[in-house]
Backbone as a printed PyTorch tensor [residue, N CA C, xyz], in Angstrom:
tensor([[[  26.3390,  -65.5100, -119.0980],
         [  26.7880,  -64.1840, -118.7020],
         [  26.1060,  -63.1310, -119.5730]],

        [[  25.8570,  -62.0840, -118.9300],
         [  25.4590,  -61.0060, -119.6210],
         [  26.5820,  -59.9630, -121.1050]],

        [[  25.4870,  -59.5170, -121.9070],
         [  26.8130,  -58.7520, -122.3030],
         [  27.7380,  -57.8160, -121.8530]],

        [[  27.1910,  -57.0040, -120.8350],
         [  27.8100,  -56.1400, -120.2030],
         [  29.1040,  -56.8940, -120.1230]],

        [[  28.9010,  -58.2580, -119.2960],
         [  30.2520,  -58.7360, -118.8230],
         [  30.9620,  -58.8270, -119.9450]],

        [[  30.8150,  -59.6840, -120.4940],
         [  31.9750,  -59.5490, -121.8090],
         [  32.5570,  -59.3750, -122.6690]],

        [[  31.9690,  -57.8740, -122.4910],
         [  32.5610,  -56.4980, -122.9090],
         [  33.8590,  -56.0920, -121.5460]],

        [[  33.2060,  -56.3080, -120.4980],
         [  34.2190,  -56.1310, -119.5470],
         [  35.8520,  -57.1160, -119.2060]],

        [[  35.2380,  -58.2270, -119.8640],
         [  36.1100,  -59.3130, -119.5200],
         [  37.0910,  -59.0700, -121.0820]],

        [[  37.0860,  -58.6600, -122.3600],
         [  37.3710,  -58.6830, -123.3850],
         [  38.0040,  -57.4200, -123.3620]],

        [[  37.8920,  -56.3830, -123.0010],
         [  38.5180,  -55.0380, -122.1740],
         [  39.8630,  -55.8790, -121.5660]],

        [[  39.1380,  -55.3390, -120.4780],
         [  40.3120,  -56.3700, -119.5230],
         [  41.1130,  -56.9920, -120.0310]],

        [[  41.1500,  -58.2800, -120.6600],
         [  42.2400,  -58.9630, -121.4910],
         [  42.9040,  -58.0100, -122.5210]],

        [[  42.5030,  -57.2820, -123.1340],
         [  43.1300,  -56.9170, -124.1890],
         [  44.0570,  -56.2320, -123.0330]],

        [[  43.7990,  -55.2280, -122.5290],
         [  44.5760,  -53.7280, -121.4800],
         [  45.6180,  -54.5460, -121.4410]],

        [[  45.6240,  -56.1360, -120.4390],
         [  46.4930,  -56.8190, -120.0510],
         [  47.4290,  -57.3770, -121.3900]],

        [[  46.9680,  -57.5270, -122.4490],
         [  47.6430,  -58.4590, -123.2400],
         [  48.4210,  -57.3760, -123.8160]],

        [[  48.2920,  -56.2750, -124.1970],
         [  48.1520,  -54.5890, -124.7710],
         [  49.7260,  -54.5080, -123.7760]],

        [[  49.6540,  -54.0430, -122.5780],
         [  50.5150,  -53.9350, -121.4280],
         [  51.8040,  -54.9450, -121.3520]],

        [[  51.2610,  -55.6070, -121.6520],
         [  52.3700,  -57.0490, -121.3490],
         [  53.0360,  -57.2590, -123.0580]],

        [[  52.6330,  -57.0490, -123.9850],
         [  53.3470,  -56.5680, -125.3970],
         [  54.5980,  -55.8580, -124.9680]],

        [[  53.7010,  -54.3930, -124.6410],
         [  54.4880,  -53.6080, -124.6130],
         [  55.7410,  -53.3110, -123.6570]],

        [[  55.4420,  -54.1750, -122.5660],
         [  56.6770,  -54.3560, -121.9240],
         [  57.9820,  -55.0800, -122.6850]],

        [[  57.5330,  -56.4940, -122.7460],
         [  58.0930,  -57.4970, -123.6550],
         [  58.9690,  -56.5220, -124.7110]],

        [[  58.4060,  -55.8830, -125.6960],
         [  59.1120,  -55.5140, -126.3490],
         [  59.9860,  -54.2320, -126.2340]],

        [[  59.8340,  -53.2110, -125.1350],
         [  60.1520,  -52.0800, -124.4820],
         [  61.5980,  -52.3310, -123.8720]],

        [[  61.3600,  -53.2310, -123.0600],
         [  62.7130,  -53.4830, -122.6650],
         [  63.8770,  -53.8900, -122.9040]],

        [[  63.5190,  -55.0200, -124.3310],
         [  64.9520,  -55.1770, -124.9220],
         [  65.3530,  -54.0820, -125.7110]],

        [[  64.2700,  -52.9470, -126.6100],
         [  64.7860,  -51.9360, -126.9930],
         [  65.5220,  -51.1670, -126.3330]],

        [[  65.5850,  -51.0600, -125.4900],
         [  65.7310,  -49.9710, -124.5790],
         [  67.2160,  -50.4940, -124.1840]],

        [[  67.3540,  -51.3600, -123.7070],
         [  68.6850,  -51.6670, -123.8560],
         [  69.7660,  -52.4210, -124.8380]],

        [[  69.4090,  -52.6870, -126.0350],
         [  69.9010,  -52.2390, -127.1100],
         [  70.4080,  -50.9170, -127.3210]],

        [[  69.4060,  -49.9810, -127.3050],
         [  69.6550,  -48.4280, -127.2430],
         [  70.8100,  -48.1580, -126.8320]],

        [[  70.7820,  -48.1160, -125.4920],
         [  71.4240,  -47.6830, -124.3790],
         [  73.1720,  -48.3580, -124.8560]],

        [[  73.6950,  -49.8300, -125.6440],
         [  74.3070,  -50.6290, -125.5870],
         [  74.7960,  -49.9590, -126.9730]],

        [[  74.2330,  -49.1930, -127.6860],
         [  74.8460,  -49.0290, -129.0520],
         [  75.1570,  -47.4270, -129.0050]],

        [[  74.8640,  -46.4410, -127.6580],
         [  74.8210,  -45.4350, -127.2840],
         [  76.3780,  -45.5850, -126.7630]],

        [[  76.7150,  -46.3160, -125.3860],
         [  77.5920,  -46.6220, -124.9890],
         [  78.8880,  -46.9700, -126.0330]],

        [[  78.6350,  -47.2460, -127.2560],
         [  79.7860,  -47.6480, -127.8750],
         [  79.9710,  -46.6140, -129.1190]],

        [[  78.9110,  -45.9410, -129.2800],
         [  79.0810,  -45.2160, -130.5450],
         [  79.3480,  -44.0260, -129.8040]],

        [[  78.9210,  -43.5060, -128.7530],
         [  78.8250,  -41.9490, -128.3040],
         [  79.7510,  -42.0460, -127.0110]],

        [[  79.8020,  -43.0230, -126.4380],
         [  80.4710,  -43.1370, -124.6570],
         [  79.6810,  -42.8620, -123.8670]],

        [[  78.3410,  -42.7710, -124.0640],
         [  77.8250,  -42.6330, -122.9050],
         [  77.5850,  -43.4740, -122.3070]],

        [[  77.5780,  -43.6900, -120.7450],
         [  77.5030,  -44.5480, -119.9170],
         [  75.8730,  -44.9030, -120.2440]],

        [[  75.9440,  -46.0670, -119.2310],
         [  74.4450,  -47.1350, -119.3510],
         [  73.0290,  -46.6080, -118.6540]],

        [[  74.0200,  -45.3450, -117.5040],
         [  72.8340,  -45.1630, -117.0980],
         [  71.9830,  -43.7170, -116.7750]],

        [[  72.8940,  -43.0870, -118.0080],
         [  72.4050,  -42.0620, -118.7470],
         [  70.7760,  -41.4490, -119.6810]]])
């Protein structure tokens, strides 16, 4: 393969691996948040 490509292919993976982190870890924060919001403040979950 050329280099062009795998520069492109090494891109690519990272964006994806980059993306998929940040989900992974986004979402249990987020409702944690939301779960310690609800009990300390009353606000509902889907506030």
């Amino acid at each position: 393969m050329s280099i062009g490509m795998w520069i492109i292919c090494i891109v690519g993976g990272l964006a994806g691996a980059l993306s998929t982190a940040y989900l992974m870890i986004s979402f249990p924060v987020i409702i944690v948040w939301k779960i310690y919001r609800r009990f300390k403040f009353g606000c509902t979950l889907f506030d």
